[in-house]
Structures are given as structure tokens and as C-alpha cells.
N, C-alpha and C positions, 0 to 999 in steps of 0.2 A: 881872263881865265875863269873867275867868278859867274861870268855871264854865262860862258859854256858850258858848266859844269850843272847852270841853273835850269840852262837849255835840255839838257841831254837827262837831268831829271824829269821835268816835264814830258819828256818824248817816252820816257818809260812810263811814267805814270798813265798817262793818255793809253800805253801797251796794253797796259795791265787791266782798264777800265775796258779798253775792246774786249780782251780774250776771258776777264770773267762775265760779259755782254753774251759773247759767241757759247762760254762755257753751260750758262743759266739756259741759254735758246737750247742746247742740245739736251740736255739731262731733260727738260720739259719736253720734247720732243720724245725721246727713249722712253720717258715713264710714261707717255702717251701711247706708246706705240706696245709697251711692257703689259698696260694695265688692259690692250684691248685683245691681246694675244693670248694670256695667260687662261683665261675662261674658255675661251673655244676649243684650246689644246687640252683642257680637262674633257670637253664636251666632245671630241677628237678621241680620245681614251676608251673611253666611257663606250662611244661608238662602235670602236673597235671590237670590244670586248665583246657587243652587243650582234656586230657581225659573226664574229666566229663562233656564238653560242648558235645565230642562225642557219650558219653549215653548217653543223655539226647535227642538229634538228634534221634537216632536211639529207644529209650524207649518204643512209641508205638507197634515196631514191637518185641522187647523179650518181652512184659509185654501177647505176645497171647500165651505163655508156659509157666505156673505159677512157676514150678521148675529153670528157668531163674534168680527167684533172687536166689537161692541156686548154682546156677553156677557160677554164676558172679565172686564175691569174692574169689572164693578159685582158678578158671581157672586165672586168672592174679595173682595170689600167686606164680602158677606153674610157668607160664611164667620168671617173674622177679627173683626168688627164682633158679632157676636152670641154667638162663642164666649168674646170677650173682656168682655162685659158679665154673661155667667156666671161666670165666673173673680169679676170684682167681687164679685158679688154672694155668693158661694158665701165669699171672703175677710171681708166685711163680718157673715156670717152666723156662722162660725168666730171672729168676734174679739168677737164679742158673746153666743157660746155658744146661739144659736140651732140651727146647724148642727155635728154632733160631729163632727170631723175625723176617721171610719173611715170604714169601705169597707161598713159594713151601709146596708143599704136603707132608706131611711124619706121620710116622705110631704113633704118640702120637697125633699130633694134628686132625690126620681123625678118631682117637678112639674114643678122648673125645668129638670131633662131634657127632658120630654117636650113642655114649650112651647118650647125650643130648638131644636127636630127641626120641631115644624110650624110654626113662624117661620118656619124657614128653606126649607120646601117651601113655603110660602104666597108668599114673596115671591120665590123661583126660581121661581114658577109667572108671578108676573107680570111678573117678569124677561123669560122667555121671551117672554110674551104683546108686550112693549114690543118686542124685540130681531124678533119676528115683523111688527110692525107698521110699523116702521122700514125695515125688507130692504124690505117692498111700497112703502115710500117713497122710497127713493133706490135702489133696485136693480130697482126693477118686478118684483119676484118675491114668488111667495107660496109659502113652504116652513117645514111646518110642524114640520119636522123640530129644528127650533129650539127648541120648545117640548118636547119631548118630551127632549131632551138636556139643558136647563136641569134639567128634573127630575129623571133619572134621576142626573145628577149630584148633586142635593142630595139622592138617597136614599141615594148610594153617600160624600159626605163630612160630610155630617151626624153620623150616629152617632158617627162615626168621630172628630169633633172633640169632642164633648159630652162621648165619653168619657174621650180623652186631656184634655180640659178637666177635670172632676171629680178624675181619676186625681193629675194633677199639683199641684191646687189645695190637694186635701188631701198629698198625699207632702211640699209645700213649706212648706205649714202646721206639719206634724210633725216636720218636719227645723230647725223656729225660725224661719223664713225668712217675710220676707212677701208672700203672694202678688202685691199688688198693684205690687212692684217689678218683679215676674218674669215673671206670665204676660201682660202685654200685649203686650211685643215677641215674647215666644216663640210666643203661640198665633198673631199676625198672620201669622209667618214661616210656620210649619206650616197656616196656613191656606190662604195662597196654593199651597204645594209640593202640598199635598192637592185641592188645589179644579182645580191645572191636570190632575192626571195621576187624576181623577174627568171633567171632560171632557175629555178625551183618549180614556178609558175610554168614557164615555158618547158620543161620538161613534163609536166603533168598532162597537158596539153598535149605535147607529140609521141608522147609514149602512148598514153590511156585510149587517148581520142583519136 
């Protein structure tokens, strides 16, 4: 009876030694994950704010294409949305030694570049086309000038995001850190800042010129 009793402490104790083992792994884990989140989601912030100070600068000159506010929203959707699914994926690729976290060229990472780029010109095109067909529906106008800004936008913040996408996936890779804590708020923020003063850009362009 003595034996058992001796037994059955031991198997607790031994418990107890695992799940404060698993308890210590997780909390280093969490405050790893805590301390690398907490800074970009200020720099996330801070972005925002930074964006919306940038419409609001430029407002006068999209408010002269009424379908402008049907672009807005959904073109930084694009942006953020596809830059941050490479970032994943580019992370996931890196942690499984697929993908070698330098800056040489090789045929996964100029892939998922280049289907990043016409993603995003494919669906800026039909972006446009929607935002084009909508003005002819509540504004009785047909200007197709809309469409043509949609795109020149995704040609001018495309690149632009692919490659500070890559640039930082791996710099944050290398630096220890994991990408997938860092570059969702961060690329989202820089997506919007790029995508409004891309149209802003690309309306000056189709309007003026």
C-alpha cells in the first residue's frame, strides 16, 4: 500500500515537472511573439494616421472622378492583401528551407514576384472596370478614366510593394525574428500609404496629361 502511494506520488511529481517544462516553453514563446508584435502595431498606427493625413492632402483632386470613392477601398485591399500573403508565404518557405533567405535570384522567389505584380494588375483592372460601371449607375456618367488610373496605379505600387515585401521578409528572417509576426501589420500600413499617393499619382497623370 506504502509502495503505491509512493508510486503514484512520483507519477505526480514527474506531472508537474512536465507541465511547468511545457508551461516555461510557452510563456517564452508568447513573450517572444508579444515583444515582436507590440512595435510594428505602433508603427501600424502611426501609418495609418499617416495615410489618412495623405487623403485628405490629396482629396480635392480624386473627389473630380466620383467612382474615386468606389476605388479607394477596395485598391489598398489589393495592395495590402496580396503583398501580405507573400510575406506568408515567402516566411513559410524560409522556415522550411525551401526558400534561402538572401537576396540572389532564384526561380521560386522571381515566380511568386511576378504573380504578385499581375494579381495585382488583373484585379486593378477589374477594380476599375467595377468602379467604371458603378459611376454609369448612380452618377449617369460614363468616364473611363477610372479604369485607366486603377491601372496605372497598380503599375506604379506593385513593384514597389513586392519588393519592399521580399526586401524585409528576408532582412527579418535574418535578423531571428519571425516574419509572420511583423510583416502583416507592417506591409497593410505601407500598403495603404503607397496605394493612396500611387493614385493620387495616377490621377494626376490621367487627368492633367
Amino acid at each position: 500500500m506504502q509502495y503505491s502511494c509512493l508510486k503514484d506520488k512520483l507519477n505526480l511529481h514527474r506531472l508537474l515537472i512536465q507541465f511547468n517544462l511545457i508551461r516555461k516553453k510557452l510563456l517564452l514563446v508568447l513573450s517572444k511573439d508579444f515583444k515582436e508584435s507590440i512595435p510594428i502595431e505602433i508603427v501600424s498606427i502611426t501609418g495609418g494616421i499617416a495615410a489618412g493625413v495623405i487623403l485628405a492632402i490629396g482629396l480635392n483632386l480624386l473627389e473630380l472622378i466620383p467612382s474615386m470613392l468606389i476605388l479607394i477601398p477596395g485598391f489598398l485591399e489589393i495592395n495590402g492583401s496580396i503583398s501580405s500573403s507573400l510575406a506568408s508565404r515567402l516566411a513559410a518557405g524560409m522556415f522550411l528551407g525551401v526558400v534561402k533567405p538572401n537576396f540572389k535570384t532564384h526561380r521560386i522567389l522571381v515566380g511568386n514576384a511576378i504573380a504578385g505584380i499581375v494579381l495585382s494588375l488583373i484585379v486593378s483592372l477589374l477594380l476599375g472596370l467595377m468602379a467604371y460601371f458603378f459611376e454609369f449607375i448612380f452618377f449617369n456618367t460614363l468616364n473611363t478614366k477610372i479604369i485607366f488610373i486603377s491601372l496605372l496605379a497598380a503599375m506604379i505600387s506593385s513593384p514597389i510593394m513586392i519588393l519592399v515585401t521580399i526586401i524585409f521578409s528576408i532582412w527579418f528572417f535574418r535578423k531571428g525574428y519571425d516574419p509572420n509576426n511583423i510583416m502583416g501589420p507592417y506591409i497593410t500600413t505601407l500598403g495603404d500609404i503607397i496605394g493612396i499617393m500611387s493614385l493620387i499619382l495616377a490621377s494626376v497623370v490621367v487627368i492633367f496629361l
